[in-house]
N, C-alpha and C positions, 0 to 999 in steps of 0.2 A: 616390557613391563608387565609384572602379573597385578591381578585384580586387589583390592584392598579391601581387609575388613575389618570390623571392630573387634578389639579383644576378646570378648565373647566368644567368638568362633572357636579362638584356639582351642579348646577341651578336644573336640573332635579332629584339629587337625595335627595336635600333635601324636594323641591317642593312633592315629591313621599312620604317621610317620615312626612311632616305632613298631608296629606292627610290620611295616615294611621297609625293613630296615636294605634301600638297594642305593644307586645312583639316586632318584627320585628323593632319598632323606638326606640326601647333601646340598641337594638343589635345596628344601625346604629349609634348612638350615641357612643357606645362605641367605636365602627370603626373607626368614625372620630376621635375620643380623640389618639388611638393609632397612629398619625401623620404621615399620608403619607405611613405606613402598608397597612393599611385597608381602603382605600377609597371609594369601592365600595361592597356593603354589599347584600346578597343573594335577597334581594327584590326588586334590578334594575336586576336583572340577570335569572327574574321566567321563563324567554324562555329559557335558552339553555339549548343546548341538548349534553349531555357528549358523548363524542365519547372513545369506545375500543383500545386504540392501542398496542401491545405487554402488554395486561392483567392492564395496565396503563391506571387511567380514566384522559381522558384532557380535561379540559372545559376549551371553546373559548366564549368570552364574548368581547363587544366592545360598542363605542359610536359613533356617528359622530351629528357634532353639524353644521347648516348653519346660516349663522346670513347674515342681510341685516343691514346697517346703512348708519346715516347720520349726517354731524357735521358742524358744523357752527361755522366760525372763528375756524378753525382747524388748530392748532399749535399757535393759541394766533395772527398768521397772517392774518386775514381778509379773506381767503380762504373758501371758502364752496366745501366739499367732498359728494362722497356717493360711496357705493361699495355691493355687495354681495360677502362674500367670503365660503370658507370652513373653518370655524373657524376649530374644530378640528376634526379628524379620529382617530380613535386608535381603536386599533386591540389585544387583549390580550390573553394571554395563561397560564394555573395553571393544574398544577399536584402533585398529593400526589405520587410520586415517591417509598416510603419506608414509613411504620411506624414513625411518627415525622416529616419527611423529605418532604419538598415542594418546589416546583420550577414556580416560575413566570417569564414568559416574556413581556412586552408590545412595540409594534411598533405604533408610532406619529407621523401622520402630522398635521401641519398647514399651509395652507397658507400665503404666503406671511411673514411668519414669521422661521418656521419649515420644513426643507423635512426631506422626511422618514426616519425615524433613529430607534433607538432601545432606549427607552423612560426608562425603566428602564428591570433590570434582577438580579435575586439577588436568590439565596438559603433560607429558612429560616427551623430552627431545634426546634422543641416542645420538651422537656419534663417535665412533670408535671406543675407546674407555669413558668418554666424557659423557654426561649427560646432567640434563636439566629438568627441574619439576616447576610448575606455578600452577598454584590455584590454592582450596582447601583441601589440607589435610591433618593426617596426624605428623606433628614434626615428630625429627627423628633422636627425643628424648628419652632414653629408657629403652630395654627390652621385652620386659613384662613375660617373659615365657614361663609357661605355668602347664602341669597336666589335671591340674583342679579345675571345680567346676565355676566356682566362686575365682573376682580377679586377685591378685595378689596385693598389697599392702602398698607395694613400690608403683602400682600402678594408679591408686588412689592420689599418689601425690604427687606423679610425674605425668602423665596423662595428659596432651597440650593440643587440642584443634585450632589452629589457626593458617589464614591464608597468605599464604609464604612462597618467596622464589628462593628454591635451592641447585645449588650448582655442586657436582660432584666429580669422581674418580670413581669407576668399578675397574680393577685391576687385578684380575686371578681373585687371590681370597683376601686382597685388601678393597676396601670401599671406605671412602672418603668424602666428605661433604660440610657444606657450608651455608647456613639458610638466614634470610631475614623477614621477618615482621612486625607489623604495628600491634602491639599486644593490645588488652580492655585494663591495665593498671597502669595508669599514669605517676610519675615520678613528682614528686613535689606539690602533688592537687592541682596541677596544669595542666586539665583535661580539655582547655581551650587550643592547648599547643600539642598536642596528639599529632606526634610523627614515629614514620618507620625506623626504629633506630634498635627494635632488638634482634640478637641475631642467636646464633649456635653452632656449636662446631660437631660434625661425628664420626667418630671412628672406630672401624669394623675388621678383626681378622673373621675369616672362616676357612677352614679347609677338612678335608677327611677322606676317611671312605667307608664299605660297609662294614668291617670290624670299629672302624673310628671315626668319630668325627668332633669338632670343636668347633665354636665360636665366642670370639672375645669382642665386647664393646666398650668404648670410652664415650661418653657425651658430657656437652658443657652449653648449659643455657644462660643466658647474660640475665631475663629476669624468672624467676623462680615460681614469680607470683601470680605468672599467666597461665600457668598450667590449671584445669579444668576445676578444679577442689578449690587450691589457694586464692584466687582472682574472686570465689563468692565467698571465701574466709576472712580476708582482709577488710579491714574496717574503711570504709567509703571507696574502695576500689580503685584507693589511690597510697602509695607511698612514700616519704623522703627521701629515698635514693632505694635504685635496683639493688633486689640483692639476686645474685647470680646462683647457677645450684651445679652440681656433678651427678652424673647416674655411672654405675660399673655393671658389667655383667658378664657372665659368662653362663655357655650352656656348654656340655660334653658326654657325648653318647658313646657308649659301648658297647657293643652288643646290645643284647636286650635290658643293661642297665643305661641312667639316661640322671645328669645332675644339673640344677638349676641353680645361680647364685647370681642376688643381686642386688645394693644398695642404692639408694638414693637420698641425698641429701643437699640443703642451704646449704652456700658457704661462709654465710654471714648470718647473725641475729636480724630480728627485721624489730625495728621498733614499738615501745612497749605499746605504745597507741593504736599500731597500726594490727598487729597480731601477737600475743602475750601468751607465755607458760609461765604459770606459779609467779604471776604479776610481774615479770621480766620480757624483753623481746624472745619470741620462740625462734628457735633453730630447728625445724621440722624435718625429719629425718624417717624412713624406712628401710627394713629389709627383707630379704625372701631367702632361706635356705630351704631347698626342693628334691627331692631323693624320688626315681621312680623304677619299675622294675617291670616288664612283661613276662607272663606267668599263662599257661594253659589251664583255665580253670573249666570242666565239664566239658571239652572240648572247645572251648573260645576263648582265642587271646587275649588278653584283660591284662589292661594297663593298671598299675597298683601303683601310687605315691604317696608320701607324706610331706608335712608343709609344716616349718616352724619361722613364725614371721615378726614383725615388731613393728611399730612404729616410735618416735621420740619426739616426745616438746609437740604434738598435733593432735592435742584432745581436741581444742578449739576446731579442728577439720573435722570431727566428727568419729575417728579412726581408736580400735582398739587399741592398746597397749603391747597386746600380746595376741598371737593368734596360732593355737595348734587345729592341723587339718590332716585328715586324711581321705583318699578319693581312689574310687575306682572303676573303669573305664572299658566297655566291650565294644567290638562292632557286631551290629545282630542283625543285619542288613548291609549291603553297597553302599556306603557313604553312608551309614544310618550309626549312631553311636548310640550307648546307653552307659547314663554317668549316676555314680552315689555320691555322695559327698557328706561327710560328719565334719563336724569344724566347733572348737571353743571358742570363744572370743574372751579375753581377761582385761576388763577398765582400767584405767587409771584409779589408783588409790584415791580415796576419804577428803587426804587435803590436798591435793590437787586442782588447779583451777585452770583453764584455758579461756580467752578473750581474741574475739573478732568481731566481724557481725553479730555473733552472738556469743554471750561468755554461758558457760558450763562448766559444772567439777563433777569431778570425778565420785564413784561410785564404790570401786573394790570391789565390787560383784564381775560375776561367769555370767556369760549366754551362751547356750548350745544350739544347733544349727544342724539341720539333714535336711537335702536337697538332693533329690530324684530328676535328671535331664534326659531328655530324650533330643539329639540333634540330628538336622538333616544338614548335608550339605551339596548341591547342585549344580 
C-alpha cells in the first residue's frame, strides 16, 4: 500500500508523472485510479530514507505546498484580496508491520482553513488479489485528477472522510471494491438511531504503457450528503431519505499529451427544506473537462493545462457556476515544483437563489484568481 495524501498534493505529482513518462507513470496511474488508497506513488517519495525501529521499516514521506494569491472582486463583492499562506503541510507515516499488514498515518495542516489534525489512519490487509482497508479515510468516491493548482469543482462536491471498512479486488488493471460507514447526516432527523448503514461501491480500469496509458473509474455512494461540502450544506444535518450520487471519470495520457474528465453528480433531488435551488430541492451536480500538454520552455519541462469546469443547482455549497482555468507547472528542483495558476470563476445569475444552512443568490458577476505555488514533496 502507498502513502495517502490530500488532493493538494496532486499539482506536483502529476506535474512529476508526465515529465516522466516510464513504467513509474503507469504505476501512478494506477495509484490514482485506486481513490484516495494510493495517492502518492514511490516517484514523489525517491528521497526518503526508511528508518529501523524495533526491526519495523517506517517511511516518513510528506509535502508542504506555499501558495501566494490574488483575487479580484473576491466573493462576487467588489473586494480585491491577496495573501501568502501555507496551503498545505502534512506529514506522513507507513509501515509493513506483518506480512500483508500495513499501517498509515498522515498528520494535515492548513492554514487558515485546517489545524493539525490526524488527516487520515487506517490498517490495510493484502492477500493475494484480495485486500482490506479499516480506519479513516478518503472513501473511494471520485477521482479528482487535476494538473491545476486549485482543486477541481468535482472534488468540492465529492470529497468524503469518513471511517470505513472496505474490502476489495486488485486484479491486473481492474480494482474493485466495496465500503461501509456511519455517515454525520442522518435520514429522517433520527440522529438518536445513528447506524452504520451507508455504503459504496468502485470501480477502476487501468492499464498502459509509455506511449499510453488510461484509467477509467465508476463510483456509487448510497448517501451524497456525507461527502465533506454537502453534510455542512444541508439544513440541520439531517434528511428524509438518502439521496445516493454517481462520480465518472476518466484520465488518458499520451505521450506528453495528458486528458482529464469527470462528473459528479445526485441521483435524486433532496428536499426543498433540506437543500434548495431556485426554491426547489437541488440536484447538485459538477464537472471537470482538463486538457494538458508538456512543452520545453527555456530549458524546463513545464506542464501546460487548461480547465473548463461547472457546477449545477450548488450555489447554496458555495461553488461557482462556471470556472475557466489555466495552469502552468515546472520542476526547478528534485521534487520541488513551481505552479501559476490564472482561473475565472462566473456566479450564478441575478435570480438565482440557493438554500441550506445558509440561503444565498446569486450575483452574475466574474472573479479572477492568480495563484503562484511553490511544492515540495519528500
Amino acid at each position: 500500500m502507498k502513502l495517502t495524501f490530500k488532493k493538494t498534493s496532486l499539482s506536483i505529482a502529476i506535474t512529476a508523472s508526465a515529465f516522466f513518462m516510464s513504467s513509474a507513470v503507469v504505476a501512478d496511474t494506477n495509484s490514482e485510479i485506486e481513490k484516495l488508497k494510493n495517492r502518492i506513488e514511490q516517484l514523489e517519495r525517491s528521497s526518503d530514507t526508511p528508518k529501523k525501529e524495533k526491526g519495523i521499516e517506517l517511511i516518513v514521506s510528506g509535502v508542504v505546498e506555499v501558495e501566494a494569491g490574488y483575487v479580484r472582486n473576491d466573493g462576487y463583492e467588489g473586494k480585491t484580496s491577496s495573501d501568502i499562506v501555507l496551503a498545505t503541510a502534512q506529514l506522513a507515516f507507513e509501515a509493513d508491520v506483518a506480512e500483508g499488514v500495513n499501517v498509515q498515518v498522515a498528520l494535515l495542516h492548513e492554514e487558515d482553513d485546517t489545524d493539525l489534525e490526524v488527516d487520515e489512519a487506517h490498517i490495510s490487509f493484502e492477500h493475494g488479489v484480495m485486500f482490506t482497508s479499516v480506519g479513516q479515510v478518503y472513501i473511494p468516491f471520485g477521482g479528482f485528477a487535476s494538473n491545476l493548482v486549485s482543486d477541481p469543482l468535482t472534488l468540492e462536491v465529492g470529497e468524503a472522510r469518513e471511517t470505513a471498512i472496505e474490502v476489495g479486488v486488485n486484479a491486473g488493471p481492474v480494482v474493485a471494491s466495496i465500503y461501509v460507514f456511519n455517515g454525520d447526516v442522518d435520514d429522517n432527523g433520527a440522529t438518536e438511531r445513528s447506524k452504520t448503514e451507508m455504503y459504496g461501491v468502485s470501480l477502476v480500469l487501468a492499464d498502459g504503457d509509455e506511449a499510453f496509458s488510461y484509467e477509467f473509474g465508476l463510483d456509487y455512494i448510497s448517501s451524497i450528503a456525507d461527502t465533506d461540502t454537502l453534510q455542512d450544506a444541508v439544513v440541520g444535518g439531517t434528511v428524509d431519505d438518502y439521496v445516493s450520487g454517481v462520480s465518472v471519470d476518466a484520465t488518458v495520457i499520451m505521450g506528453a499529451a495528458n486528458l482529464n474528465l469527470e462528473y459528479t453528480t445526485a441521483r435524486d433531488e433532496f428536499e426543498s427544506t433540506e437543500l434548495a435551488f431556485d426554491g426547489k430541492g437541488a440536484k447538485p451536480a459538477a464537472f471537470n473537462v482538463e486538457v494538458g500538454y508538456v512543452v520545453n520552455v527555456a530549458g524546463f519541462e513545464t506542464q501546460l493545462a487548461a480547465s473548463y469546469q461547472g457546477s449545477k443547482e450548488a450555489l447554496a455549497l458555495g461553488l461557482p457556476e462556471k470556472r475557466l482555468a489555466i495552469a502552468a507547472s515546472t520542476l526547478i528542483a528534485q521534487n520541488t515544483s513551481l505552479s501559476l495558476e490564472l482561473a475565472r470563476d462566473y456566479d450564478y445569475g441575478r435570480t438565482d437563489t440557493g438554500t441550506g444552512e445558509e440561503s444565498v443568490s446569486g450575483t452574475g458577476e466574474t472573479s479572477n484568481m492568480a495563484t503562484v505555488q511553490v511544492a515540495v514533496v519528500f
